[in-house]
TORLUM-44585 format. One line per 2 residues: their letters; for each residue x, y, z of C-alpha. Coordinates in nm, 3 decimals, decimal comma. Each point is the difference from the previous one (the first is absolute). Layout:
<recs>
a) X:Y:Z  ...
</recs>
This chain:
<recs>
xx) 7,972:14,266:19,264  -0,135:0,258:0,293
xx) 0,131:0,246:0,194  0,110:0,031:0,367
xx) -0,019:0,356:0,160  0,105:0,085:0,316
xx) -0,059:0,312:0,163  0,199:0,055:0,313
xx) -0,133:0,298:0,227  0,227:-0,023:0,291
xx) -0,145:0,108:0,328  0,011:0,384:0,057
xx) -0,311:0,176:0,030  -0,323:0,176:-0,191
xx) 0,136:0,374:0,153  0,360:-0,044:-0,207
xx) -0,089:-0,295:-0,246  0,137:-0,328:-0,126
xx) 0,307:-0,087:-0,166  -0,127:-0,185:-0,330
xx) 0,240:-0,288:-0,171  -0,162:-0,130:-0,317
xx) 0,126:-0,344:-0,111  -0,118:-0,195:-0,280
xx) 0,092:-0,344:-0,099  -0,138:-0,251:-0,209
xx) -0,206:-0,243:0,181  0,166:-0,291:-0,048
xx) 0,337:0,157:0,167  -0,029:0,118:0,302
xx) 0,368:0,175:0,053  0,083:0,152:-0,346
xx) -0,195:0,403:0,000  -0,038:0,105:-0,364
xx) -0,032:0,333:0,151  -0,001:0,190:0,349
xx) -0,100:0,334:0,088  0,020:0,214:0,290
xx) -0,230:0,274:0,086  -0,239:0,052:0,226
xx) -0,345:-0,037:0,106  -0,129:0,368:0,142
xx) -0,094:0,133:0,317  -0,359:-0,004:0,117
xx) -0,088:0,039:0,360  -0,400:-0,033:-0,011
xx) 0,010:-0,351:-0,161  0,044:-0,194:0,354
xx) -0,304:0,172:0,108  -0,203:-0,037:-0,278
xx) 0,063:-0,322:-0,009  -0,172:-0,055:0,321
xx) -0,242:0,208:-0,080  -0,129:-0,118:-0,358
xx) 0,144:-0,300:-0,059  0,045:-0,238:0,322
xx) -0,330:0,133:0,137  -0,203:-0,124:-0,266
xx) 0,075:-0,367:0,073  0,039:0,037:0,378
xx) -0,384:0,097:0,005  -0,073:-0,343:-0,153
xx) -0,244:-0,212:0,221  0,064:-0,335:-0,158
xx) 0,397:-0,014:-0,082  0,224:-0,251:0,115
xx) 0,045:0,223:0,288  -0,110:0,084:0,351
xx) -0,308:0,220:-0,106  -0,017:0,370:0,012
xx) -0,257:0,233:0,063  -0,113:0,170:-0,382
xx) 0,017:0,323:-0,043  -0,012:0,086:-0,356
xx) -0,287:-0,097:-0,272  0,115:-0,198:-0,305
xx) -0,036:0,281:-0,189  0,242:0,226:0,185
xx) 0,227:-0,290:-0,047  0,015:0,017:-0,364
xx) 0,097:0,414:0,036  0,241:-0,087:0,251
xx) 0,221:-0,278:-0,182  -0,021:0,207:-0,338
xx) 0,090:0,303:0,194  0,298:-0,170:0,162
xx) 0,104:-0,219:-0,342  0,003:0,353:-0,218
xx) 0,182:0,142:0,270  0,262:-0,293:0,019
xx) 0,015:0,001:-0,411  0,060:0,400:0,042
xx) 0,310:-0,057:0,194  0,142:-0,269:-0,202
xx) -0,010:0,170:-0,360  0,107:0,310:0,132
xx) 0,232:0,108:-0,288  0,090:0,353:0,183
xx) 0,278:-0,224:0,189  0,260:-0,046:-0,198
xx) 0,155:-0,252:0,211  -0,266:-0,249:-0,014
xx) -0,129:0,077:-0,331  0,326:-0,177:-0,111
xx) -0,097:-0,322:0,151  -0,364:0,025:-0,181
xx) 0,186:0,048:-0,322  0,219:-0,280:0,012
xx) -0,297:-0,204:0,112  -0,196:0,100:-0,379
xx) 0,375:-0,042:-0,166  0,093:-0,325:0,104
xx) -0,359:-0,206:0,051  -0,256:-0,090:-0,280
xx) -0,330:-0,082:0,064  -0,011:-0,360:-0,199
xx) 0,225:-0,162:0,261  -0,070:-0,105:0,369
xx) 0,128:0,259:0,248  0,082:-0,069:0,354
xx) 0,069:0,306:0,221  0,065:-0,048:0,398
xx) 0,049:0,294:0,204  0,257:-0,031:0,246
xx) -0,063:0,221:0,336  -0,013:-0,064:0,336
xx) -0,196:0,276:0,100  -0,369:-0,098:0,145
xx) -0,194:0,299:-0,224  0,167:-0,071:-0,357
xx) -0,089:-0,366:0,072  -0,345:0,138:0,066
xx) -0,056:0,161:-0,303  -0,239:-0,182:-0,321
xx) 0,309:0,009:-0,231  -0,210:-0,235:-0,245
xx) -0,219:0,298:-0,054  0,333:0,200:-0,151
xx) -0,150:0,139:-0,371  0,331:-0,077:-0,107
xx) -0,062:-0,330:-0,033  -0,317:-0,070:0,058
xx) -0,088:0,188:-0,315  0,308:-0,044:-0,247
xx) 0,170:-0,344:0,126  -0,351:-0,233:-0,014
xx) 0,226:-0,308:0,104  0,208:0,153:0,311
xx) -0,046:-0,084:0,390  0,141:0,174:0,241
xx) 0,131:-0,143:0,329  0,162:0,100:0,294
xx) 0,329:-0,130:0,184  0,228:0,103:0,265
xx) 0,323:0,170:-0,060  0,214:-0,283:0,167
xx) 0,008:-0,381:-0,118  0,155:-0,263:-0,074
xx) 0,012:-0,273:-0,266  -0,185:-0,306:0,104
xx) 0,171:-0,326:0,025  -0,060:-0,267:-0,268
xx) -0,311:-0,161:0,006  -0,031:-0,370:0,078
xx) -0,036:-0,295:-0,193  -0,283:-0,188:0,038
xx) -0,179:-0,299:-0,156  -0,311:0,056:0,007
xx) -0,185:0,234:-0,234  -0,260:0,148:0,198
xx) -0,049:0,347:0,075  -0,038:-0,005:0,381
xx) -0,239:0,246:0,168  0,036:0,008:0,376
xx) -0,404:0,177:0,034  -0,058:0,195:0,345
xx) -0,367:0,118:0,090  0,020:0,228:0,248
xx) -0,315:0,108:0,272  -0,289:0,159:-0,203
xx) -0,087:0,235:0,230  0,185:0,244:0,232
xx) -0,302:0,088:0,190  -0,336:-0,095:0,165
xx) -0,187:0,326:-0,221  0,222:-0,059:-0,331
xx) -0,101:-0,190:-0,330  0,205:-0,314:-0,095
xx) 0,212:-0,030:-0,245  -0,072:-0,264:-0,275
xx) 0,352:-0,211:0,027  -0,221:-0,315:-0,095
xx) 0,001:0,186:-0,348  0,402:-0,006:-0,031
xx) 0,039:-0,361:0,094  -0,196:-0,076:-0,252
xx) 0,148:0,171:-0,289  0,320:-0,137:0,125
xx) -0,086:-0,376:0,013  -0,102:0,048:-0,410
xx) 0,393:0,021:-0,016  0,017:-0,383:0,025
xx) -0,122:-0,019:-0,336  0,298:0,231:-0,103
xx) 0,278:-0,227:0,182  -0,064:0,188:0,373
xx) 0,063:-0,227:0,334  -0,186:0,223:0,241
xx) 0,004:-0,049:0,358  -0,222:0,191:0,198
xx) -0,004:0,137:0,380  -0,347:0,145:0,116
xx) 0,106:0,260:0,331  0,320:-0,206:0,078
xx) 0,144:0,015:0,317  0,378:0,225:-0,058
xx) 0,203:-0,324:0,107  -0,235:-0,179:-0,273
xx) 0,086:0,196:-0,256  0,399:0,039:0,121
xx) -0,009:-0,426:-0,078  -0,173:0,025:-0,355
xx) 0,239:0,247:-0,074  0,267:-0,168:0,128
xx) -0,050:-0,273:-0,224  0,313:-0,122:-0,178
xx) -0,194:-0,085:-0,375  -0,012:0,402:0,017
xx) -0,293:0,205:-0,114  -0,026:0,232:-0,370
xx) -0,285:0,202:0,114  -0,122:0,128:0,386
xx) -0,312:0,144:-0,073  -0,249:0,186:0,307
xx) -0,308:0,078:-0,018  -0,146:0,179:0,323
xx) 0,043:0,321:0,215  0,273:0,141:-0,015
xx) 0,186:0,414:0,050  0,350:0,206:0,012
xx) 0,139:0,225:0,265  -0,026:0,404:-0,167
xx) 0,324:0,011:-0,052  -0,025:-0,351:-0,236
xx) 0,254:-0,192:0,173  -0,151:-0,226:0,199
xx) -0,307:-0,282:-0,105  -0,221:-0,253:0,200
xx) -0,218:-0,199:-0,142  -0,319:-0,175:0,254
xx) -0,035:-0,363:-0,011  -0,258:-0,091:0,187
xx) -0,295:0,161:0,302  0,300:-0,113:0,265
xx) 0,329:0,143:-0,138  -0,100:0,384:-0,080
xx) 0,277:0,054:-0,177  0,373:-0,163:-0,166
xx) 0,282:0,220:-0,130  0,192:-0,125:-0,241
xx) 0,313:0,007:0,249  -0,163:-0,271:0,164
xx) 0,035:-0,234:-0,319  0,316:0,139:-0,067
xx) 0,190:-0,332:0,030  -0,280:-0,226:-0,181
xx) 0,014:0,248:-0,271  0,352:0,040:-0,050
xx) 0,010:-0,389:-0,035  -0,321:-0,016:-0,250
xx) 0,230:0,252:-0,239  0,304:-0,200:-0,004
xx) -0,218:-0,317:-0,093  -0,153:0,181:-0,292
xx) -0,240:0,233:0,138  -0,027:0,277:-0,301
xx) -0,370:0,159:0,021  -0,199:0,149:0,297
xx) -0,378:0,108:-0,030  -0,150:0,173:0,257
xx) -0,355:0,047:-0,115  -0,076:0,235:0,326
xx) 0,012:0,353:0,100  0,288:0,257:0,036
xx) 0,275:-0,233:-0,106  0,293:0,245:-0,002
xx) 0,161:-0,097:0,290  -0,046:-0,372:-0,089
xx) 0,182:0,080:-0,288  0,269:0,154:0,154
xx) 0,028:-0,252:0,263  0,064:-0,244:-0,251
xx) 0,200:0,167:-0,208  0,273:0,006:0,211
xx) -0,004:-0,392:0,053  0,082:0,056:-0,373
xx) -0,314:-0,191:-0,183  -0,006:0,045:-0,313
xx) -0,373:0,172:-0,113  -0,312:0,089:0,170
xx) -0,363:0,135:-0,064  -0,137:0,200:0,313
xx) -0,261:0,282:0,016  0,130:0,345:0,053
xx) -0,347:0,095:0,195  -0,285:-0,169:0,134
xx) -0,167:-0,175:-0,270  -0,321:-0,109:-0,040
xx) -0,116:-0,384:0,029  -0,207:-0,003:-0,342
xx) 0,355:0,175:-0,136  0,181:-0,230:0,154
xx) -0,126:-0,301:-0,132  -0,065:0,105:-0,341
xx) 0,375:0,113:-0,048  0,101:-0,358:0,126
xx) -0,218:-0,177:-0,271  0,110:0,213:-0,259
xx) 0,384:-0,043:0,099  -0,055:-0,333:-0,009
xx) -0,173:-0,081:-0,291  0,241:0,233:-0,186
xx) 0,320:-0,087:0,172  -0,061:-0,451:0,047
xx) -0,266:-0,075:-0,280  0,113:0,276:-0,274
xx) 0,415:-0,015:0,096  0,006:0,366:0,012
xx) 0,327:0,164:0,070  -0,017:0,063:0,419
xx) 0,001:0,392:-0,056  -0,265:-0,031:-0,322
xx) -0,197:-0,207:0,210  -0,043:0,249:0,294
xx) -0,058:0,298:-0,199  -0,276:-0,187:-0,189
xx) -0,186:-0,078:0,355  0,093:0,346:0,150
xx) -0,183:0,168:-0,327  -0,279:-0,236:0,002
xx) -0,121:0,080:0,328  -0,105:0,344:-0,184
xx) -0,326:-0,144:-0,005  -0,044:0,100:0,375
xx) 0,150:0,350:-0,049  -0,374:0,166:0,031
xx) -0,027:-0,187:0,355  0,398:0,032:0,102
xx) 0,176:0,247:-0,148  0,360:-0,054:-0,074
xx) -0,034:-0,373:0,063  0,162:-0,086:-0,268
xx) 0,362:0,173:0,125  -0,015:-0,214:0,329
xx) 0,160:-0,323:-0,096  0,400:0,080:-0,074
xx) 0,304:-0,212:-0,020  0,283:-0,036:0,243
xx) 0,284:-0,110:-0,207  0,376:-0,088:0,069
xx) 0,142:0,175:-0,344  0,279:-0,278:-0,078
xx) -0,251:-0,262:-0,008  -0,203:-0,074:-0,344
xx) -0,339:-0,088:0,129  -0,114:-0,365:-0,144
xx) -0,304:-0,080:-0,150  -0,226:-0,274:0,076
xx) 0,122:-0,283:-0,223  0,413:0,113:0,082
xx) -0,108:-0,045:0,402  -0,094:-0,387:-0,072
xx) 0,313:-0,047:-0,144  0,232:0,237:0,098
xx) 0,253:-0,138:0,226  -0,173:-0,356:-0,073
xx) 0,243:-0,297:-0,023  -0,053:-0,194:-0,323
xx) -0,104:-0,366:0,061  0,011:-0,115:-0,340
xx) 0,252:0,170:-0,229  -0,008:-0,037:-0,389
xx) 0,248:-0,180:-0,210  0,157:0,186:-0,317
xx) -0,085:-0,246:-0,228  -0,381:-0,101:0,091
xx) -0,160:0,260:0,181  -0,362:-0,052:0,168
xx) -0,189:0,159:0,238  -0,015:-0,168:0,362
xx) -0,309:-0,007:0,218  -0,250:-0,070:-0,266
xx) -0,354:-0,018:0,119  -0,298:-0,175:-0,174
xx) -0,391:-0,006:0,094  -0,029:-0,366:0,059
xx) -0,236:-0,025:-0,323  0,312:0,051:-0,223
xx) 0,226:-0,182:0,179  -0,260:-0,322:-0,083
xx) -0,021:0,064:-0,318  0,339:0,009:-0,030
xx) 0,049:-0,340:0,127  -0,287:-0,115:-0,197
xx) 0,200:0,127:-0,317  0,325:-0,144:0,076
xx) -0,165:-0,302:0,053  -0,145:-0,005:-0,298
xx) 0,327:0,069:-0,179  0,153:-0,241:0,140
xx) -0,173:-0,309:-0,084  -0,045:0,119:-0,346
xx) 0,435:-0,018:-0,014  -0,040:-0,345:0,188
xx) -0,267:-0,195:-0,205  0,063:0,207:-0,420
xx) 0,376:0,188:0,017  0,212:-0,210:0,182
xx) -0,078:-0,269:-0,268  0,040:0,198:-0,261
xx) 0,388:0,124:0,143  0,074:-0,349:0,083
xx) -0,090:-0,139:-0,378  0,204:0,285:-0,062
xx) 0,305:-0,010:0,147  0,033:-0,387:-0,093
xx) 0,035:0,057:-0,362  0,246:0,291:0,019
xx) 0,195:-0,266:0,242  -0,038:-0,219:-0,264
xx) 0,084:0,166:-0,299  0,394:0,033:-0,099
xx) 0,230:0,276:0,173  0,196:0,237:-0,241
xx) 0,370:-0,016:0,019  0,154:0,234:0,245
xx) 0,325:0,240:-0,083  0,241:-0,024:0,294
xx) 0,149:0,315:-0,085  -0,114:0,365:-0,135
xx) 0,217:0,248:-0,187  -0,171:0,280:0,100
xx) 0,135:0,212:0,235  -0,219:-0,009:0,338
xx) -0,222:0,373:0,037  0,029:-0,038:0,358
xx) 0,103:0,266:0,167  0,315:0,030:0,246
xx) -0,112:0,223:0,314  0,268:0,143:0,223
xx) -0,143:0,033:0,353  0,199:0,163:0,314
xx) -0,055:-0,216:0,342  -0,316:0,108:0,210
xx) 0,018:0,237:0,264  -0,033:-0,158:0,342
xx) -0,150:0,276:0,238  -0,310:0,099:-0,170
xx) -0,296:-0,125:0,189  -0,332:-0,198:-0,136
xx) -0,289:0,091:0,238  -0,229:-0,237:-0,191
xx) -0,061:-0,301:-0,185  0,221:-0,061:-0,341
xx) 0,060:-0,185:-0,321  0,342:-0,144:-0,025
xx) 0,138:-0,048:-0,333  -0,041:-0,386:-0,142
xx) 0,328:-0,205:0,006  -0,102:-0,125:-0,350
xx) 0,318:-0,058:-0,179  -0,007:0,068:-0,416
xx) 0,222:-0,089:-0,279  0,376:-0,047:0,098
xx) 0,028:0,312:0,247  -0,229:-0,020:0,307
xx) -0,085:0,229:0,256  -0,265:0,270:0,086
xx) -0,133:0,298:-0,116  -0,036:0,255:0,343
xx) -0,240:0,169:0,171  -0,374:-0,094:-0,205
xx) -0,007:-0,378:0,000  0,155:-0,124:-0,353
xx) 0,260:-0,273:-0,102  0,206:0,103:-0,256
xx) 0,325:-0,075:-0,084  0,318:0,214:0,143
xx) 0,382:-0,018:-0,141  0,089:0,024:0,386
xx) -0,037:-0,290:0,270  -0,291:-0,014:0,175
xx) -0,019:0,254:0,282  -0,262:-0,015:0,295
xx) -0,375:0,097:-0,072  -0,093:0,319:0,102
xx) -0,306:0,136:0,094  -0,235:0,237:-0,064
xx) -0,401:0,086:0,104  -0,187:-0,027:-0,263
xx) -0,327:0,073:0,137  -0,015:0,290:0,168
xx) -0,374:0,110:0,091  -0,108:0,245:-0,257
xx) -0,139:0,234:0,281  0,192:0,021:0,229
xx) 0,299:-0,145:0,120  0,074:-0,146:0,316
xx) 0,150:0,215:0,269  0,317:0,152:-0,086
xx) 0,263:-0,079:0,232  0,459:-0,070:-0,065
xx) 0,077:-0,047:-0,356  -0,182:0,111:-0,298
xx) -0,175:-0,360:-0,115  0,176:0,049:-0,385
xx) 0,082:-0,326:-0,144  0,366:-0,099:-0,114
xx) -0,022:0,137:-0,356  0,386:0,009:-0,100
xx) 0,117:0,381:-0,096  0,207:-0,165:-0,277
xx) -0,099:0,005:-0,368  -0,106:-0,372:-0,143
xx) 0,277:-0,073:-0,349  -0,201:-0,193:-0,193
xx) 0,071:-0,191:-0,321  -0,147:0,127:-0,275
xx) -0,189:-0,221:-0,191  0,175:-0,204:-0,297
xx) -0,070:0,183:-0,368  -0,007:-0,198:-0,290
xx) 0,325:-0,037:-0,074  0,100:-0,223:0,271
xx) -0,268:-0,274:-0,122  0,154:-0,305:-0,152
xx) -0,032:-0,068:-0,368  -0,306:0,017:-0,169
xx) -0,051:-0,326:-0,270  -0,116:0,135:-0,289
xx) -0,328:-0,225:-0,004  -0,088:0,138:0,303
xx) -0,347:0,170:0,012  0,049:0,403:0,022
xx) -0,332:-0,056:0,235  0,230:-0,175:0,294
xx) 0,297:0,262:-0,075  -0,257:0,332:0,054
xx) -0,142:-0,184:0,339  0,320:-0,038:0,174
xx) 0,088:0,342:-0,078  -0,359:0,175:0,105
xx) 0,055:-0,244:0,333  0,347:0,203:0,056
xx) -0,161:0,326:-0,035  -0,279:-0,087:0,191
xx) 0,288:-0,097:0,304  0,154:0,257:-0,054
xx) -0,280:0,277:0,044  -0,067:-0,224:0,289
xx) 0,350:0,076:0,175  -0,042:0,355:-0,056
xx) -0,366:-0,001:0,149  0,177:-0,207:0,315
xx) 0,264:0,268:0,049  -0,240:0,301:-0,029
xx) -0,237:-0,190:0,278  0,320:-0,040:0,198
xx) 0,132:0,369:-0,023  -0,376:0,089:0,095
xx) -0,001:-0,226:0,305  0,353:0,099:0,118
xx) -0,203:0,361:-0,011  -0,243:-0,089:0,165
xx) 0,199:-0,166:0,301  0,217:0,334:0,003
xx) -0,312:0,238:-0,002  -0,121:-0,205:0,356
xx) 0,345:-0,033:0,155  -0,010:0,427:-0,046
xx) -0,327:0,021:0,141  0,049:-0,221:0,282
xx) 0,181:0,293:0,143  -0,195:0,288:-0,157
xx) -0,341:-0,113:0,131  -0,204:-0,181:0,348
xx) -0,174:-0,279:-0,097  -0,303:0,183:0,024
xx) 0,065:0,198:-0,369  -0,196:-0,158:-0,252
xx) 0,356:0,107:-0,239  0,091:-0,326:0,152
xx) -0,281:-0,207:-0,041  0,056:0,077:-0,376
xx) 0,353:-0,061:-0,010  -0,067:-0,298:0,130
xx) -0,258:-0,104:-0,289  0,243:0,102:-0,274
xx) 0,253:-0,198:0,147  -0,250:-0,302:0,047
xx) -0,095:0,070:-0,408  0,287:0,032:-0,100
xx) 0,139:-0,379:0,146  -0,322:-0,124:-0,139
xx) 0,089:0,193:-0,351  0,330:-0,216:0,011
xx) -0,092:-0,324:0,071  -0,242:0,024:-0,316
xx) 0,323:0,146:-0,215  0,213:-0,319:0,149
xx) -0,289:-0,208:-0,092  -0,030:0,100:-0,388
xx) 0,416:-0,001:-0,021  -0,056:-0,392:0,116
xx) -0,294:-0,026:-0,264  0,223:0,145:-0,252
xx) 0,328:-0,205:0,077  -0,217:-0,316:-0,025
xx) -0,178:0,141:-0,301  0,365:0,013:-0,175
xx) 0,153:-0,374:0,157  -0,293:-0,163:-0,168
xx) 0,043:0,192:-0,333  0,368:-0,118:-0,014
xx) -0,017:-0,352:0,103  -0,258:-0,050:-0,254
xx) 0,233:0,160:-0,209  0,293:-0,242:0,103
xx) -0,266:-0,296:-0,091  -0,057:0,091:-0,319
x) 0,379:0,088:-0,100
</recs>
């Protein structure tokens, strides 16, 4: 299991410094801290302009970004002095160890993190220059945490709403390619390159729909669309006010410009139908980000400069190759095509800091496969006691040859082994039946369950398996909750219900009740199982051989109730365990997911027990009626 970190910097300023609050949680819960730290982050009042000045002008200069082009006025090589000027300078600040204050929050970063496991660290500011700044290029981690990202977020949020169920399983990619050019004098950008890494996605389960320089009220009615959209990806021109509130993106040669207040509406609906991921493959994406942020989505990937179009297209293939082809966690995924695009370092310095996540921290970002089935209703569900897989697909080839086979198989039974059976089955009817013993001495191994009546308000969101009204011996009734007859001392009471087939990964949307099924709380009494001494009278001609069966049969029962009763304290575990983290966890925490399995196993775990206890129980009848014969 990872780590989350959150570093809150409050908005104050560089003169006075930040208030720091470290937090640090385990990934997969998103509200518990295993520790938090206050301290703070010191003062430095030259970093906003050398920001400007080493940093921002370096990609501003850049002739063929996904920008409106600006006159160069540095050489490549002055480039490289100025970002490794500006990156030693940032790394100065933040390992400063002569500030007590924030060299608490370093050390209880080294204490509490280890660099095996997946980090995630967001930044939380709102102020325009600390969102500015490369944090990725932080020695901290970039050096001793190989397998931590760092992303940014605002300070306020809110915890999206549950996501949708749909039925289909297709990852839905609402594509927008923006104008190529800003300008009669400036180079186009190569969008025709990202449409075409994003329609090799349909081999990966992708439904991509693409726009080429929509119109706005185009693009307000795609979004608008009620079967909802997973990803909005743009690809295009695109830049932030300074202070990094505001975005636009351009569309097209006629409409210069769109904020993002202008799809403010479209996009608020696209999030409550399951919007989760925004890519903005353009230029100075801060504000975007922003923008966005407060319609509460729940991740992004912008550019925190100008970027490139060779950069920007080969972080895109190598997101997506590692992220939809490789199933890459969302964060491992990014950092992988963020330190790839080293290989254009010599030509654009600091390229590979440009590409940063905007991330709503009580989210758990998905990963390819968990977005096709995430929030997915399940068409097919799977029965306890014969589990398959639905949606099988065949080449055609097989599928013939399949028929061909059970063809074959079948006319072999028709013309040589139904014969055979029916030649068979005549002289067994034919031959002379043994005589039959009305009565048995033997005391029954049955066992007597005490059940309480269901409860009546828990809720079934999906399909079930109701227990068989299969009477046996002289009681009759039903065994609760997993499907199995078996006989109960008490009348019959009413069948409940219980899912049994939960998806493994994940559940549908979590909404009223906790979906638990109606295991009873009460203990089961059951009878033991009959020891020797309770068998009738042994003649003394009887063979020893007959004697040692029936008693191996009674053990074997008997092992066989206790196995039952252990798979039934398990299961009534299990069903506990998800009622409690029903109301610990959103259904976006994989601990669910996996409480849901074990409880799913441990039905399944069960119904096998129930099964050998009926094995066994017939194992022993037979033993004692031939018995009965023979005496």
């Amino acid at each position: 299991m990872g780590k989350l970190v959150i570093l809150q910097l409050p908005s104050e300023n560089f003169a006075r410094g930040f208030t720091c609050i470290l937090q640090i949680r385990e990934d997969k819960d998103t509200t518990q801290n295993l520790t938090q730290i206050t301290g703070k982050l010191p003062a430095n009042p030259e970093m906003p302009q050398r920001l400007n000045d080493e940093w921002r002008s370096v990609f501003n200069s850049d002739e063929s970004s996904r920008i409106q082009a600006k006159k160069a006025a540095i050489t490549n090589f002055s480039r490289t002095d100025l970002v490794k000027n500006f990156v030693d300078y940032l790394n100065d600040w933040l390992n400063d160890s002569r500030d007590k204050e924030w060299q608490k929050i370093r050390d209880g970063l080294q204490q509490h993190l280890s660099k095996e496991e997946e980090i995630r660290v967001i930044i939380q500011t709102q102020d325009p220059i600390l969102r500015r700044l490369p944090w990725q290029a932080w020695n901290l981690f970039a050096e001793n945490y190989p397998k931590a990202e760092i992303a940014l977020s605002p300070i306020s949020f809110q915890t999206p709403s549950d996501l949708p169920r749909r039925q289909s399983k297709k990852v839905r990619i609402l594509t927008v390619l923006g104008e190529n050019t800003v300008g009669l004098n400036s180079p186009k950008i190569d969008i025709q390159f990202d449409q075409q890494e994003l329609e090799k996605l349909g081999n990966q389960g992708a439904e991509i729909i693409i726009l080429k320089q929509p119109s706005k009220e185009k693009l307000r009615e795609y979004l608008w669309q009620e079967e909802g959209w997973h990803i909005f990806f743009f690809a295009g021109h695109s830049s932030s006010s300074e202070d990094g509130k505001v975005g636009e993106i351009i569309l097209n040669s006629k409409e210069k410009s769109l904020k993002i207040t202008e799809l403010q509406e479209a996009l608020k609906q696209a999030i409550s139908r399951g919007l989760q991921l925004a890519i903005f493959n353009s230029c100075d994406g801060l504000g975007l980000a922003n923008q966005l942020a407060e319609l509460n989505i729940r991740q992004m990937i912008v550019m925190r400069e100008p970027v490139p179009d060779t950069v920007a297209k080969a972080f895109l293939q190598h997101f997506l190759t590692a992220f939809a082809c490789r199933n890459q966690s969302f964060y491992a995924a990014v950092r992988e095509a963020r330190l790839r695009l080293e290989d254009w370092e010599k030509r654009f310095p600091g390229a590979k800091w440009l590409p940063v996540i905007y991330q709503n921290p009580t989210v758990i970002p998905p990963t390819w496969k968990q977005l096709r089935t995430r929030g997915s209703i399940k068409v097919v569900e799977r029965s306890v006691n014969f589990p398959f897989t639905p949606h099988l697909r065949l080449p055609l080839w097989k599928f013939l040859i399949g028929l061909i086979g059970l063809g074959t198989v079948t006319v072999i039974f028709i013309v040589v082994i139904r014969p055979m059976l029916t030649t068979t089955v005549s002289k067994l009817s034919s031959s002379p039946k043994p005589t039959e013993s009305t009565s048995s001495n033997l005391p029954s191994p049955t066992p007597t369950l005490q059940l309480p009546a269901p409860a009546s308000n828990l809720q079934a969101p999906q399909a079930v398996v109701s227990a068989s009204p299969t009477p046996q011996g002289t009681g009759g009734g039903y065994f609760p909750s997993v499907g199995i007859a078996s006989n109960v001392s008490a009348s019959p009471t009413p069948t409940p219900q219980v899912p049994v087939s939960m998806p493994k990964s994940p559940p549908p949307a979590l909404t009223g009740q906790p979906p638990v099924s109606n295991i009873p709380s009460q203990g089961r009494n059951l009878a033991s199982v009959p020891s020797s001494t309770s068998s009738p009278a042994v003649n003394p001609t009887q063979s020893s051989k007959d004697s040692v069966a029936i008693e191996s049969a009674k053990y074997r029962l008997q092992k066989a109730y206790e196995k039952r009763d252990q798979a039934w304290n398990n299961l009534q575990s299990a069903e506990e365990k998800l009622t409690t983290d029903f109301g610990r966890f959103t259904e976006e925490n994989p601990q669910l997911y996996l409480s849901y399995d074990k409880r799913n196993a441990a039905i399944e775990l069960y119904n096998n027990a129930e099964q050998r206890v009926k094995q066994a129980e017939a194992e022993l009848k037979k033993l004692e009626k031939s018995y009965s014969e023979e005496n």
